[in-house]
ZAMARGU-4260 file (C-alpha; in steps of 0.2 Angstrom, whole numbers, plus 5000, padded with zeros to 4 digits):
<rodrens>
0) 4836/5440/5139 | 4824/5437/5124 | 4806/5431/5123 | 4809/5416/5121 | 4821/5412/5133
5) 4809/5422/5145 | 4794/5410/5139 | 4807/5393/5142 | 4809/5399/5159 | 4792/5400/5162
10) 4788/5382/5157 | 4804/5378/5167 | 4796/5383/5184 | 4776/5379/5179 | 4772/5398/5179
15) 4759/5404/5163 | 4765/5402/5146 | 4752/5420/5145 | 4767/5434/5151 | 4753/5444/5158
20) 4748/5431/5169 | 4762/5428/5181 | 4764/5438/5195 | 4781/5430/5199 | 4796/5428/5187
25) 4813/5421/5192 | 4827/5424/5181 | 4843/5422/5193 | 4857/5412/5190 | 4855/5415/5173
30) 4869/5427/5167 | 4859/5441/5160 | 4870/5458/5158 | 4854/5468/5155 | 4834/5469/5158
35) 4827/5469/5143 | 4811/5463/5135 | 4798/5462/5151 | 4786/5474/5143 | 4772/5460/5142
40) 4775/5455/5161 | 4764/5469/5167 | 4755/5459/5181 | 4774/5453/5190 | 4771/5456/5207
45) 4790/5448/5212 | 4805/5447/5200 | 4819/5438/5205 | 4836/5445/5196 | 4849/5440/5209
50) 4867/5434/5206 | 4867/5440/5186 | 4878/5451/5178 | 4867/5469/5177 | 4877/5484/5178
55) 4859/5498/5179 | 4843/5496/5183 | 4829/5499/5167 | 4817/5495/5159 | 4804/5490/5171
60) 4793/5504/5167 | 4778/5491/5164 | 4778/5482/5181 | 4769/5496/5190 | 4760/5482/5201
65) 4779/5477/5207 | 4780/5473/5227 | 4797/5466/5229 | 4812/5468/5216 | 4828/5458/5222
70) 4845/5465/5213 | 4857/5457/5225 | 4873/5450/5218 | 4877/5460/5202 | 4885/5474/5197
75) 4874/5488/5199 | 4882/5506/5201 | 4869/5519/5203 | 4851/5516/5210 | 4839/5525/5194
80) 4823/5521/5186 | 4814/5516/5200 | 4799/5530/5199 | 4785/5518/5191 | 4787/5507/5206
85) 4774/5515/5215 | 4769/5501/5224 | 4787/5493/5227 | 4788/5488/5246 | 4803/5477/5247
90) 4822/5483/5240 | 4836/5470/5240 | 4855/5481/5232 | 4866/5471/5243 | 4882/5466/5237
95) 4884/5478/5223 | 4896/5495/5220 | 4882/5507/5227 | 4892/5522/5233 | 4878/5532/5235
100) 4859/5531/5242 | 4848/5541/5227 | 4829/5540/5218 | 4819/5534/5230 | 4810/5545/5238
105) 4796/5543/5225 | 4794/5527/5233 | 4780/5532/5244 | 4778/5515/5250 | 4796/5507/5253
110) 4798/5498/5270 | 4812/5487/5267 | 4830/5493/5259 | 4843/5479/5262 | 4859/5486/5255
115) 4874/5478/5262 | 4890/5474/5256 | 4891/5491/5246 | 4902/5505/5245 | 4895/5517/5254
120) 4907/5529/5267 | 4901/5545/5274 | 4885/5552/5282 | 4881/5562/5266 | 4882/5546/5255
125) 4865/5541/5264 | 4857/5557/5268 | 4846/5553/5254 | 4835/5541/5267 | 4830/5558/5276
130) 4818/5559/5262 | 4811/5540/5262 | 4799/5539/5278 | 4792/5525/5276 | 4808/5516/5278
135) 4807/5503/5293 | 4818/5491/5291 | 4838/5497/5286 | 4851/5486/5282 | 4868/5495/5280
140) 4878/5482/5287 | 4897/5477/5279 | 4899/5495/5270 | 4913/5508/5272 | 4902/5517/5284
145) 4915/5527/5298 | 4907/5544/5302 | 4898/5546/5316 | 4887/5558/5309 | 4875/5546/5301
150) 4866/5546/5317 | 4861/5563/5313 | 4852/5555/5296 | 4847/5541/5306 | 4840/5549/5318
155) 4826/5558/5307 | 4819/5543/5300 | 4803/5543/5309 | 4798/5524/5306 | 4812/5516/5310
160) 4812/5500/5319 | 4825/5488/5312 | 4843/5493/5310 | 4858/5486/5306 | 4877/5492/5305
165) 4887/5476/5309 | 4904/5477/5299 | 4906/5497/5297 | 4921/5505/5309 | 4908/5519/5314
170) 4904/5506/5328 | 4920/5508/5336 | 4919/5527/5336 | 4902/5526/5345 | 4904/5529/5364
175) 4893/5516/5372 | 4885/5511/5355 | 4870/5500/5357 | 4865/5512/5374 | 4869/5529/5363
180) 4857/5520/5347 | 4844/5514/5358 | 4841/5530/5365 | 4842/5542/5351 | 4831/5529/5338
185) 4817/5531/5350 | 4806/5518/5340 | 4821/5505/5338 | 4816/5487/5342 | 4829/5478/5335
190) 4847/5485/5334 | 4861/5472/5324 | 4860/5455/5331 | 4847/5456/5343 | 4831/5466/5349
195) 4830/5480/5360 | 4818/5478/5375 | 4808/5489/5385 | 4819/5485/5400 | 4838/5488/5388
200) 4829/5505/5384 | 4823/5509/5402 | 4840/5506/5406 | 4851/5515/5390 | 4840/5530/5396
205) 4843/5529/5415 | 4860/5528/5411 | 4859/5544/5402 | 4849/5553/5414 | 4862/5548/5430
210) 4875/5536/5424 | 4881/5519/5428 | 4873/5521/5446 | 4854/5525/5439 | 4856/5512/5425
215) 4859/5499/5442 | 4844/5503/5448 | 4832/5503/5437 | 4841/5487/5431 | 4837/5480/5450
220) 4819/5486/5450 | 4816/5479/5434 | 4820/5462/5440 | 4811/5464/5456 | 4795/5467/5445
225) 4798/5451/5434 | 4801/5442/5450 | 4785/5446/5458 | 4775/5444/5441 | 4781/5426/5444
230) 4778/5424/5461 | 4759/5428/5458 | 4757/5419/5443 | 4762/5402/5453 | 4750/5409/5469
235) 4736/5413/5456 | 4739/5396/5449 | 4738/5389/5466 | 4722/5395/5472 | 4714/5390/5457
240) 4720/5374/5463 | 4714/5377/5481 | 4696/5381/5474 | 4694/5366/5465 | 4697/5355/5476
245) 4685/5364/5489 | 4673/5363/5476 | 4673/5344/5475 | 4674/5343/5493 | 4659/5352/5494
250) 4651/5341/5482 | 4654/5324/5487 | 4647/5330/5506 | 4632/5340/5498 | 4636/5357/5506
255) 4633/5373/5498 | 4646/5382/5491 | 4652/5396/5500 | 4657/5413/5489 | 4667/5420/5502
260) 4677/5404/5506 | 4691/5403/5491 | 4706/5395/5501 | 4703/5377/5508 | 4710/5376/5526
265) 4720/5358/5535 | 4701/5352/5539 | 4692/5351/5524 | 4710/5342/5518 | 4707/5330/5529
270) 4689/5328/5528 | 4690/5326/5511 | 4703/5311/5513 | 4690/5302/5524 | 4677/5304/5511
275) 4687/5296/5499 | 4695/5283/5510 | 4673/5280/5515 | 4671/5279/5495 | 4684/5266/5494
280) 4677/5254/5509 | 4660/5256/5501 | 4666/5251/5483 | 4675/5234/5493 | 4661/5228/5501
285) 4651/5230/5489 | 4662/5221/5477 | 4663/5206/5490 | 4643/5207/5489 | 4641/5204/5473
290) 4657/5190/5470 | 4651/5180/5485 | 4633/5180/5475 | 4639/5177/5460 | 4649/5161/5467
295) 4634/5155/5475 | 4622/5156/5461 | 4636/5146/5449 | 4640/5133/5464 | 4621/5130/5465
300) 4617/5126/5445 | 4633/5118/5440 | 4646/5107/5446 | 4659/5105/5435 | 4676/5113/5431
305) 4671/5125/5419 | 4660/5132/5433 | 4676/5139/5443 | 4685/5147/5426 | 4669/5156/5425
310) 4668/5161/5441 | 4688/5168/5440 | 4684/5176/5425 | 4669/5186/5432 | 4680/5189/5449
315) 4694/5196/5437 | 4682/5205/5428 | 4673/5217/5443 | 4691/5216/5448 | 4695/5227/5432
320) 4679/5235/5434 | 4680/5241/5452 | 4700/5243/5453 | 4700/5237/5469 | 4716/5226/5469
325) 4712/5222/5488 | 4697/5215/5487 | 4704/5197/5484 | 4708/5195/5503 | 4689/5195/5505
330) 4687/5183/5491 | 4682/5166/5494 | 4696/5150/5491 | 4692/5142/5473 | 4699/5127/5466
335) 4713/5132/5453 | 4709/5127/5434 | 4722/5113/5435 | 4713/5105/5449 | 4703/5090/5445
340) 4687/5088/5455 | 4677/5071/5457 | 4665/5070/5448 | 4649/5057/5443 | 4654/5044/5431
345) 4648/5027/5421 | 4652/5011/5433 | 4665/4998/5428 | 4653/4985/5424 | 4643/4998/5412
350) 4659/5005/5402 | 4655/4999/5381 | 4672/4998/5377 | 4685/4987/5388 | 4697/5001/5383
355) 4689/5012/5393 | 4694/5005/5409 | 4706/5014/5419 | 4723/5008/5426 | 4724/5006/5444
360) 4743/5007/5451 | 4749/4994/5463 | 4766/4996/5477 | 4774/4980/5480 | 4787/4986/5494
365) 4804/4975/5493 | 4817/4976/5507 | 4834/4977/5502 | 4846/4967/5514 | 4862/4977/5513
370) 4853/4993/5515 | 4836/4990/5524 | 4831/5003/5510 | 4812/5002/5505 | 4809/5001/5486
375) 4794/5003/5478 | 4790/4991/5461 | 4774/4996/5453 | 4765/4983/5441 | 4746/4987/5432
380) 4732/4977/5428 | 4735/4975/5412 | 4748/4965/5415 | 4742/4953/5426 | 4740/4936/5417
385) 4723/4930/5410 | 4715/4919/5423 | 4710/4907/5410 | 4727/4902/5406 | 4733/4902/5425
390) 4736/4886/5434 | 4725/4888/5450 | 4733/4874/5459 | 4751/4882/5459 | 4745/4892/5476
395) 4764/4899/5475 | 4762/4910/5461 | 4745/4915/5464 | 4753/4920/5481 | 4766/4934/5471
400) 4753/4939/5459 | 4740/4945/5470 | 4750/4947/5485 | 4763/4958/5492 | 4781/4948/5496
405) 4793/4957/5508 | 4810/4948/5502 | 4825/4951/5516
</rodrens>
């Protein structure tokens, strides 16, 4: 671990090139087999040292402003030279070959000791945390832990809250275990893999006080409460809806409001339906004012086409407006916009262009001997013959020009 390599990591993770600077230093995974040269590191708040090769714990004398050392994954054997950690609040020994708990207790400030995975057997190999208070969270878990008497250290640890023994045999030699736990770590919240609540307490101690019966009990009254804290949340919540509908009744009809009256009875239901059904017959014929209006005035200064798509339009419009799908039953019968309507035009004889002239459609009706079916034969004026090149004296083909010919 030399300076320079300490200074390479630094520009690795974007941290100062300045030692002093840093407040957090990560040198895990690196292989280090000592802690050497951090003296200029003095403002490290968080050092990472985890899964290394360190056999002791030194020379961090000059990280006195140090909040959270993490030493998990090495090869640590003793816990020593921790005392200028004054401020150190977080601990992290797991998976090392700790066989005892010692030197803390000048840590006046530690509240979190994670020391799993260990070596650690008997009761007197953590009597040392008699002496650390401020301890609140304990992680034993996964040792060589089989002597029930560490309830005995446990139990003087005035602060404690979290806990955690999962993988030592002392849980099988603990009658009743989590109820025996919760009741002599009186400040216990959270015991292995789950919390402890106010009701598992209530319970563990009714237990002890008169057995399986007692603990029945209070577990029965205890769900009788949260029962009824249900049921009058969803009655609270339902006169608050009684209220405000009451209120809005009262509105709409323009009555005063009534202190004492907070529940709205089968009456004032109903009334309020008919106001709003009275609301809604209002809104129609009003509608049906204003579209008859409207189709009168545009009927009056326009005759053309466009003057029913505007009309639609403005019907679909105050349709929109009103919501008021109903109203079309009221509404007058308009042309559609594919309807053609007559409309005033130039006369034959004044048309400029001869191409303007429309073509008129003519039936000539044959009978069909065989059948005595009708068939209909259409011919147009343009192709009639020019008159000037007609022979008027042929009477027969004028006859089947200008005629119709029934053929049997």
């Amino acid at each position: 671990m030399t300076k320079k390599l300490l200074r390479d990591v630094c520009k690795q993770h974007k941290l100062y090139m300045t030692p002093c600077l840093n407040d957090t230093l990560y040198l895990h995974y690196k292989g280090f087999d000592r802690l050497e040269n951090l003296e200029e590191y003095t403002g490290l708040k968080c050092l990472w040292l985890e899964c290394n090769g360190l056999t002791k714990i030194e020379n961090l004398t000059s990280q006195t402003d140090l909040r959270c050392l993490y030493l998990h994954l090495n090869l640590i054997h003793k816990i020593e030279n921790l005392e200028h950690l004054q401020k150190l609040d977080s601990l992290n020994l797991s998976n090392n070959y700790v066989k005892t708990i010692e030197n803390l207790s000048s840590l006046k400030v530690l509240h979190t000791l994670q020391i799993a995975h260990n070596m650690l057997q008997t009761a007197e190999d953590i009597q040392h945390l008699q002496e650390c208070p401020s301890i609140c969270v304990l992680d034993l878990s996964h040792n060589r832990l089989d002597d029930p008497n560490i309830l005995n250290v446990l139990e003087t640890m005035p602060d404690l809250r979290v806990l955690n023994l999962m993988g030592n045999a002392v849980i099988k030699k603990i009658a009743n275990y989590r109820r025996t736990l919760t009741i002599r770590l009186k400040h216990l919240t959270y015991l292995d893999d789950r919390p402890v609540f106010p009701k598992d307490r209530a319970c563990a101690e009714a237990w002890a006080a008169g057995g399986w019966e007692a603990e029945k009990k209070e577990r029965e009254s205890w769900e009788t409460k949260e029962r009824k804290k249900i049921q009058d949340n969803i009655d609270a919540l339902a006169a608050v809806r009684q209220r405000a509908k009451e209120k809005k009744r009262q509105h709409v009809l323009g009555e005063t409001p009534s202190p004492s009256n907070g529940i709205v009875t089968s009456n004032a239901v109903e009334s309020l339906d008919s106001v709003e059904k009275m609301e809604t017959e209002q809104k129609i014929e009003k509608f049906v004012k204003e579209s008859l209006e409207a189709h009168e005035e545009t009927l009056a200064g326009t005759a053309n086409s466009e003057h029913h798509i505007i009309v639609n339009r403005t019907l679909e419009y105050r349709l929109n407006k009103y919501g008021l799908l109903r109203a079309q039953e009221f509404l007058p019968s308009l042309p559609k916009k594919e309807d053609k309507m007559a409309r005033p035009g130039p006369r034959l004889t004044d048309l400029p262009d001869p191409t303007d002239i429309e073509e008129i459609k003519m039936e000539i009706m044959l009978l069909k001997p065989p059948t005595h079916s009708f068939k209909y034969d259409f011919i147009f004026l343009k192709e009639l013959p020019d008159l000037e090149d007609v022979d008027t004296s042929d009477n027969l083909a004028e006859e089947e020009i200008f005629t119709r010919k029934v053929i049997c």
